[in-house]
Structure formats: C-alpha cells, structure tokens
KOLBAMI-635270 format. One line per 3 residues: number of its first residue (from 1); their letters; for each residue x, y, z of N, C-alpha, C, CB. Coordinates in pm, 1 decimal. Glycine has a CB too. Layout:
N
NUM) a) X:Y:Z:X:Y:Z:X:Y:Z:X:Y:Z  ...
END
This chain:
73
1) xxx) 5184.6:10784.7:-11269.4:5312.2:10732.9:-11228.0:5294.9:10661.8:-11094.3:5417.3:10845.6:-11218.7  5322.8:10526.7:-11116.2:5276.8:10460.0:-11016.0:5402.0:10511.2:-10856.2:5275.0:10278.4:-11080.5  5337.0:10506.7:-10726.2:5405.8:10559.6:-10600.0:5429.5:10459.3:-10531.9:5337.3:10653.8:-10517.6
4) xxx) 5537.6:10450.3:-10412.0:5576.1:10350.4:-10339.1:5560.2:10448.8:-10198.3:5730.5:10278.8:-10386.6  5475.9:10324.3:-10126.2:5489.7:10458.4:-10015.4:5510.7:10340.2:-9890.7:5312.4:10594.9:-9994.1  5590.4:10390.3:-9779.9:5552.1:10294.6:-9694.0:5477.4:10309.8:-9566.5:5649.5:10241.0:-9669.0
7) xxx) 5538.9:10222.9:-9435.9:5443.0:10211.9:-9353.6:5341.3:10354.5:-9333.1:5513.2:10165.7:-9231.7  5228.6:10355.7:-9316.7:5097.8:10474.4:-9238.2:5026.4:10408.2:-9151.9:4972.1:10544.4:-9340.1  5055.2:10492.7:-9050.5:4929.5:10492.5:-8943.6:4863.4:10630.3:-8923.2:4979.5:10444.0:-8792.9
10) xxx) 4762.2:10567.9:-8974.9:4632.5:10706.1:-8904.8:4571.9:10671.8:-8799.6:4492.8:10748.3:-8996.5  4605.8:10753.7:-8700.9:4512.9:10780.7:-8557.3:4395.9:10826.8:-8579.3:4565.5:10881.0:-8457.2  4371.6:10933.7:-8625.3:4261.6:10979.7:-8624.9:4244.5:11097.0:-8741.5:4239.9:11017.2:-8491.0
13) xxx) 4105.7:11075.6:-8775.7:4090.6:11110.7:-8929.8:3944.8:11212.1:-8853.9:4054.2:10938.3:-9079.2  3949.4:11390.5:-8891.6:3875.7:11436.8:-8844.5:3726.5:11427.3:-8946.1:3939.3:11552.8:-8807.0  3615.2:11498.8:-8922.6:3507.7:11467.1:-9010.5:3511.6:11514.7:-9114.4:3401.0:11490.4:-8975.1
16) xxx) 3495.8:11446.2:-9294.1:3503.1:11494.6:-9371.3:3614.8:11518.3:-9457.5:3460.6:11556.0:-9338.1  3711.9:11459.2:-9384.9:3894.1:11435.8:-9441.0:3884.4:11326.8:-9494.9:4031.0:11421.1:-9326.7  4006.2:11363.8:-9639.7:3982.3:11279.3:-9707.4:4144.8:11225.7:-9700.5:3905.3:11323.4:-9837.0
19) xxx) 4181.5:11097.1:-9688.3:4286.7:11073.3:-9681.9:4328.5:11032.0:-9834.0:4301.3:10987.2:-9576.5  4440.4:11036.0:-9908.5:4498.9:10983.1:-10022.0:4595.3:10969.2:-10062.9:4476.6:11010.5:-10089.2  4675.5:10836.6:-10065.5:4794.7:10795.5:-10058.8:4843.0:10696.9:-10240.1:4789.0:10697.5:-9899.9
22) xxx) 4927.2:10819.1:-10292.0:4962.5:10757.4:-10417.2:4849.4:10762.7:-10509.6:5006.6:10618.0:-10398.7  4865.2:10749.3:-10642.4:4744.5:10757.1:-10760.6:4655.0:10743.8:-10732.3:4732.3:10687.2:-10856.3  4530.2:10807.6:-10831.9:4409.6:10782.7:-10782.6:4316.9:10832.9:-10876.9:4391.9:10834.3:-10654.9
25) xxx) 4262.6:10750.5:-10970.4:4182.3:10821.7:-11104.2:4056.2:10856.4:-11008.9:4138.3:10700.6:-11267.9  3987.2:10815.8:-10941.4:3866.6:10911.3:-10878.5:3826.4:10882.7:-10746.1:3735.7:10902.6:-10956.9  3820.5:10986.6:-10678.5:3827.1:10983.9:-10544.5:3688.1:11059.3:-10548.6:3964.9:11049.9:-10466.9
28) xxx) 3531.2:10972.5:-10471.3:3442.9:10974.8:-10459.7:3359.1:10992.9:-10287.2:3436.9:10883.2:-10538.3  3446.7:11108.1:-10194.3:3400.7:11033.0:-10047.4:3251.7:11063.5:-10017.4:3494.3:11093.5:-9906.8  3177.5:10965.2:-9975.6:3044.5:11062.5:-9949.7:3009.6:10998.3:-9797.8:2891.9:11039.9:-10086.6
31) xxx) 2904.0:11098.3:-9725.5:2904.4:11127.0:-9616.2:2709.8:11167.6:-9635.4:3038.9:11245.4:-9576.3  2667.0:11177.9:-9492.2:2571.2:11183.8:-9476.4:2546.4:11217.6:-9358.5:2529.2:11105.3:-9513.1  2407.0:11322.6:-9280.3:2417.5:11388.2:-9223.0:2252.6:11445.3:-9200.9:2523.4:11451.0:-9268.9
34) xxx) 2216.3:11413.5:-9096.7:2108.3:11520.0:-9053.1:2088.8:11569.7:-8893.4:1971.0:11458.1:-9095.6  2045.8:11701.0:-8952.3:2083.2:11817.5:-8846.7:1919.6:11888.8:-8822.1:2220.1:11951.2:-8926.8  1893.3:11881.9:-8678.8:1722.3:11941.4:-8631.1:1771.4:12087.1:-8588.6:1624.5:11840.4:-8464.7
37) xxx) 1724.7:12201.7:-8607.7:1762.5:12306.4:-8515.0:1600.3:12388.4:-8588.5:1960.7:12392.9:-8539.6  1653.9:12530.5:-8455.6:1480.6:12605.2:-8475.4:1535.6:12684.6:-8549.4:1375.4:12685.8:-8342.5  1430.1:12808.8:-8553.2:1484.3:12956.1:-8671.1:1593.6:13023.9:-8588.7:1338.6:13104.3:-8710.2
40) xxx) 1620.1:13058.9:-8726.6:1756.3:13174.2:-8686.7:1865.7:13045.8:-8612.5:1694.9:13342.6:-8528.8  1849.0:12946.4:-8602.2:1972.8:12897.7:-8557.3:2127.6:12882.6:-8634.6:1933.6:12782.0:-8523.0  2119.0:12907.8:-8756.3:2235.4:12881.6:-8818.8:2250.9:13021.0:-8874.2:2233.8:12759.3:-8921.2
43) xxx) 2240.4:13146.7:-8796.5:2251.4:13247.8:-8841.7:2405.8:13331.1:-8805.4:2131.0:13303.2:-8801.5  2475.3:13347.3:-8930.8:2627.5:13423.1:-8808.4:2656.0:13509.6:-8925.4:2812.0:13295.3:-8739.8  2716.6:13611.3:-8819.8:2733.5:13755.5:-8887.2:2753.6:13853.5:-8784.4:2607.4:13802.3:-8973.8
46) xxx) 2803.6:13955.0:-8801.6:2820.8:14073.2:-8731.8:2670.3:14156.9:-8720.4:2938.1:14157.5:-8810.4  2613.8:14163.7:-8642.9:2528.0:14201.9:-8569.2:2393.1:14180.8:-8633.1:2557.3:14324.8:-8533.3  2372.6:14087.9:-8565.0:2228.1:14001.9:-8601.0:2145.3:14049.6:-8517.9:2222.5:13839.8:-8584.8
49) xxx) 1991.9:14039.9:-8579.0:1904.5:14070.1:-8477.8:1798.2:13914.3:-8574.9:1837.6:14283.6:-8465.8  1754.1:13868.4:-8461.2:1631.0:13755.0:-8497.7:1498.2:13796.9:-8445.1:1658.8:13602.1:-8428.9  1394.8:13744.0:-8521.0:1248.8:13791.9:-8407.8:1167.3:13671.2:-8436.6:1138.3:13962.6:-8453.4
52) xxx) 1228.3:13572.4:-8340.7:1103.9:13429.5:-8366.2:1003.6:13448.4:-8278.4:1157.7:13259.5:-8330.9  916.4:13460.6:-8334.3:790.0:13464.2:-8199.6:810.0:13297.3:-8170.9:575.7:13519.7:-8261.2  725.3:13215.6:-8241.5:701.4:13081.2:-8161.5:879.4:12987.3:-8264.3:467.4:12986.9:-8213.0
55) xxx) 930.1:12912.3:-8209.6:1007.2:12830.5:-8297.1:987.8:12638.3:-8268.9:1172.9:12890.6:-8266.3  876.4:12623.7:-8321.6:873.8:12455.8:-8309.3:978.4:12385.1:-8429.4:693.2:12393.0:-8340.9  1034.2:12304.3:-8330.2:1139.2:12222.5:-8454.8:1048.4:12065.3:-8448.3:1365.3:12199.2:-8389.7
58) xxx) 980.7:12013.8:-8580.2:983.6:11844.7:-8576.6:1078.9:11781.2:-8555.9:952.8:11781.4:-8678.6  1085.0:11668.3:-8488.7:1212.6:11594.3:-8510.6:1139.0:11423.9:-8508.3:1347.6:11636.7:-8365.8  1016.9:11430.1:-8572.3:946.6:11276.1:-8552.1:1002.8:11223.2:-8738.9:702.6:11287.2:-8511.7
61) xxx) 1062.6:11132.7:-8727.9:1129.3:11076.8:-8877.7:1060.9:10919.5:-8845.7:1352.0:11082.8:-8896.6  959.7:10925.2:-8929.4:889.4:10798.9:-8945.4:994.2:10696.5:-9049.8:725.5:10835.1:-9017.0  1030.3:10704.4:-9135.6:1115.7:10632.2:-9222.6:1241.4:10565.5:-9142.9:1163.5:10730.7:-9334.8
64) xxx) 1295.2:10482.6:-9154.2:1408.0:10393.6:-9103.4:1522.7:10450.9:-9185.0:1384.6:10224.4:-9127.6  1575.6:10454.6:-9297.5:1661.2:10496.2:-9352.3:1638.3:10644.9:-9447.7:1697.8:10384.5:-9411.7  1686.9:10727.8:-9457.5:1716.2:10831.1:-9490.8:1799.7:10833.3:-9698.3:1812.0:10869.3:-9347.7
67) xxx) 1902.8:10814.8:-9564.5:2034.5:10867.0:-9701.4:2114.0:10739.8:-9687.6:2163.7:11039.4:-9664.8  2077.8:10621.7:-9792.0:2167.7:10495.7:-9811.3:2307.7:10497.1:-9861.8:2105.8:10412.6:-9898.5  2434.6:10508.1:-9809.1:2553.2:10553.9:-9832.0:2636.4:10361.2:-9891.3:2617.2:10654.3:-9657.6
70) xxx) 2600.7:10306.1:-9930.7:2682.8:10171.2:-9979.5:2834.3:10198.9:-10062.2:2574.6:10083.0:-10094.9  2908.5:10163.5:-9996.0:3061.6:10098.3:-10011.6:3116.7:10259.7:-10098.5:3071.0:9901.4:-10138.5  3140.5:10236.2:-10203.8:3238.1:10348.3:-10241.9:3194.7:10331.1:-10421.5:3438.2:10309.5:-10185.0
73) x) 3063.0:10370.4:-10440.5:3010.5:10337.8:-10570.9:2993.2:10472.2:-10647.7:2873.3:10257.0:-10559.0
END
C-alpha cells in the first residue's frame, strides 16, 4: 500500500541504523568494519580473570582494499 509521507530531516543517523520511510520490498544495509585489539580484549562478564603472558596484536594490512561495499546491490 503505497505511503505519502512528508517533509524529513535527519540530523543524525547513529552507526548501523537503518532508516525507512514508506514501502519497501528489500531493505539490504551493509556496512563494514575492522577492529585490531590483543587477547582477552573483548572479554565481559561478571568476574573475569585473563592470563596473557605476551599479547602482540599485527596491525600491518598489506592489501589496499579489504571489504568492497558498492552502492546498494
């Protein structure tokens, strides 16, 4: 059922929000993302214990592009 909507302004759209206004047979958002951290860094919970002896993180990315995100395909 087609919608009439009028004026929108978006200020600000936080990360990962998907905005959608009126019909919409497929809504596809994609996003992309890389994240360096050492051990045990993404660890949460009620009472953690970690034991990193050494923690080297790489962060040398020889490649130019990663994750190619084009238009809305």
């Amino acid at each position: 059922m087609p919608a009439i909507v009028g004026p929108i302004k978006i200020t600000t759209v936080s990360s990962g929000a998907v905005v959608q206004v009126g019909d919409s047979l497929y809504i596809s958002p994609k996003t992309t993302a890389k994240t360096y951290s050492g051990a045990g860094a993404f660890n949460t919970g009620d009472f953690l214990q970690t034991n990193n002896g050494i923690s080297l993180t790489n962060t040398l990315d020889s490649d130019v592009f990663d994750s190619n995100v084009k238009q809305n395909n």
